[in-house]
C-alpha positions in Angstrom: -10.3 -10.6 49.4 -7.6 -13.5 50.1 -4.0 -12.3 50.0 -3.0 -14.9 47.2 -5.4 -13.2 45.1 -3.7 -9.7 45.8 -0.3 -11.4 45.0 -2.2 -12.8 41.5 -3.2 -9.4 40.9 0.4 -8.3 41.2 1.8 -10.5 39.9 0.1 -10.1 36.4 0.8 -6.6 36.3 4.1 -6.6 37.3 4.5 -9.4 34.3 2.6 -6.8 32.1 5.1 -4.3 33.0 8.2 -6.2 32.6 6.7 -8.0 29.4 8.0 -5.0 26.6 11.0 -4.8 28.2 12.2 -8.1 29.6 10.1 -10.7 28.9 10.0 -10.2 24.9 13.7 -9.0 24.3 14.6 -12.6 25.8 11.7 -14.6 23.7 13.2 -12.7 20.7 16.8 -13.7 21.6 16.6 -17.0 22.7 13.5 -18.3 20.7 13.3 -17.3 17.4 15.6 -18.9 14.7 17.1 -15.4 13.3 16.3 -15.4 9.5 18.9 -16.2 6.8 20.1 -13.6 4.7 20.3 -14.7 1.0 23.4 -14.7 -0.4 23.5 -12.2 -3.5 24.9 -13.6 -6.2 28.5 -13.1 -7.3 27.8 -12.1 -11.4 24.4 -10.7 -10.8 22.3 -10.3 -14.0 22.6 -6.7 -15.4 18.8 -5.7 -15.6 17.1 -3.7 -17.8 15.6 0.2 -17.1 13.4 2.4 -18.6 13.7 5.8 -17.2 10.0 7.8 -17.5 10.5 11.5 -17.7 6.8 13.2 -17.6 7.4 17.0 -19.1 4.7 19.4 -19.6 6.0 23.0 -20.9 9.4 21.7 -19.8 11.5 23.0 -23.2 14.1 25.6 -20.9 14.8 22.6 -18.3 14.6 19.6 -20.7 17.7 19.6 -22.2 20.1 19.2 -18.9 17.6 17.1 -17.7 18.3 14.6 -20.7 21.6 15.3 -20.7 21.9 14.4 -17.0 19.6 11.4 -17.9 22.1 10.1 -20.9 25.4 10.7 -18.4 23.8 7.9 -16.0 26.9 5.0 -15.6 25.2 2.1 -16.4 25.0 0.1 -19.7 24.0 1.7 -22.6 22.0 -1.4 -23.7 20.5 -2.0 -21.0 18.7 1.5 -20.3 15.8 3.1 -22.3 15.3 6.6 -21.7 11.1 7.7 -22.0 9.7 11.5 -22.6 6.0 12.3 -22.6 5.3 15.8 -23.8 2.1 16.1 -21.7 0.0 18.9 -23.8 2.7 21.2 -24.2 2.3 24.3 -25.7 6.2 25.3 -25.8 8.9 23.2 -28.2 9.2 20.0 -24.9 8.7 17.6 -27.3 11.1 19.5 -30.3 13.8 19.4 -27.6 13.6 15.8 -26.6 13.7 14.9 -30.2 17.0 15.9 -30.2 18.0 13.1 -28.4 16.2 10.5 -30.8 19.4 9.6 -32.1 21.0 8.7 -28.3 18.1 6.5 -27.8 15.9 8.6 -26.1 12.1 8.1 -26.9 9.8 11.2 -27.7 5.9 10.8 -27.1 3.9 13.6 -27.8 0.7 13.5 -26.4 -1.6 16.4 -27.5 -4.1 16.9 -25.1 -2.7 17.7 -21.1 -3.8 15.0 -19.0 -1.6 15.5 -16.1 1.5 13.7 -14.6 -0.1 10.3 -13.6 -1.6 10.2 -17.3 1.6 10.8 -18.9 3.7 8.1 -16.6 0.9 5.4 -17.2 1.0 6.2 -20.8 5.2 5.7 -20.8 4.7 3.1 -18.6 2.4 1.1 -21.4 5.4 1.6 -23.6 8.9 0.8 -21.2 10.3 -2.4 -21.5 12.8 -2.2 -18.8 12.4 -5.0 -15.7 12.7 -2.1 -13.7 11.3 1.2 -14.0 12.4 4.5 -12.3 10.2 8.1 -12.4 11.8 10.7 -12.3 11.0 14.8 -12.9 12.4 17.5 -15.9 13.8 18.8 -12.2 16.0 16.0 -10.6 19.0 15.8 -11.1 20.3 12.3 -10.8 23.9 11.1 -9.5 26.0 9.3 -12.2 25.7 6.2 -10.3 22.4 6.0 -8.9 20.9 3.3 -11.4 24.0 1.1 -10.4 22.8 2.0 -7.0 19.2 1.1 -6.9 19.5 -1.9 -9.3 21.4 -3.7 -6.5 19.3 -3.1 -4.4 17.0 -5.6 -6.0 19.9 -8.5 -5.6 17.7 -9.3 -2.8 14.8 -11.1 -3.0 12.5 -9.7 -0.4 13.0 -5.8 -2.2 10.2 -4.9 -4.6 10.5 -1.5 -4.5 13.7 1.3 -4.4 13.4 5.1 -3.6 16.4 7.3 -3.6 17.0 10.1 -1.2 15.0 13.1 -2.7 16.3 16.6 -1.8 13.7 19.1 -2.9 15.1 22.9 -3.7 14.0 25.7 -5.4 13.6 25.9 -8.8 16.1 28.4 -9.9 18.6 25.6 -8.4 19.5 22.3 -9.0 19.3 19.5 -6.5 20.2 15.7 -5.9 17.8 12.7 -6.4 
């Protein structure tokens, strides 16, 4: 075999080597235009959320839960609070009609169809642009709808998912 073909032959795979970690850090650098950042606006538009709350033989944790839900810092107006009693054979949907008169809307459905049935079927009734799921057993920070709304400021977001710390069910943890 000819020597420049030996010195082809390293060549290349020297280049392949050096390629991840020379060769494209520099293309990246030098070559490509970075991407302009949006600005976000300085008055943002306030938008609208429903909050789903699936609850299936939920009555002893349903009332913190709404609670919790109803102490969220974000305009009154512009948040709709959802419950789907999912089959329940305790008083789920009793206790969420308690709330009726804060807003909060009760749907009862009577036969269990599980947790994706019952958020579909809220979902066919929220109005909100935006739409957050959340469980009888979160507990959500007072801010966290300011939080995750701006979020959506920018243009290339579509979807938003707090932190999620799961704990036991005798305790309360943090969405």
């Amino acid at each position: 075999m000819p020597v420049w073909t030996d010195i082809f032959i390293i060549g290349c795979l020297l280049l392949a080597l050096a390629f991840p970690y020379v060769v494209y850090p520099l293309l990246v650098r030098y070559l490509i235009r970075p991407i302009a950042r949006v600005a976000r606006p300085s008055a943002p538009e306030v938008r609208t959320v429903s909050v789903l709350i699936p609850a299936h033989n939920e009555a002893p944790r349903l009332d913190q839960k709404l609670r919790n839900a109803l102490a969220l810092l974000y305009p009154g107006n512009r948040i709709e609070i959802l419950v789907a009693s999912d089959g329940s054979a305790d008083q789920t949907a009793a206790v969420a009609r308690q709330y009726e008169a804060e807003g909060v809307r009760v749907f009862e459905l009577e036969e269990r169809g599980g947790k994706l049935a019952a958020l579909e079927y809220l979902l066919s009734h929220a109005q909100g642009d935006l739409i957050l799921f959340t469980d009888v057993g979160a507990r959500l920070p007072a801010d966290l709808l300011t939080e995750l709304v701006s979020e959506f400021d920018d243009p290339d977001v579509a979807v938003v998912m707090p932190r999620y710390a799961s704990v036991a069910e005798t305790e309360t943890g943090d969405a």
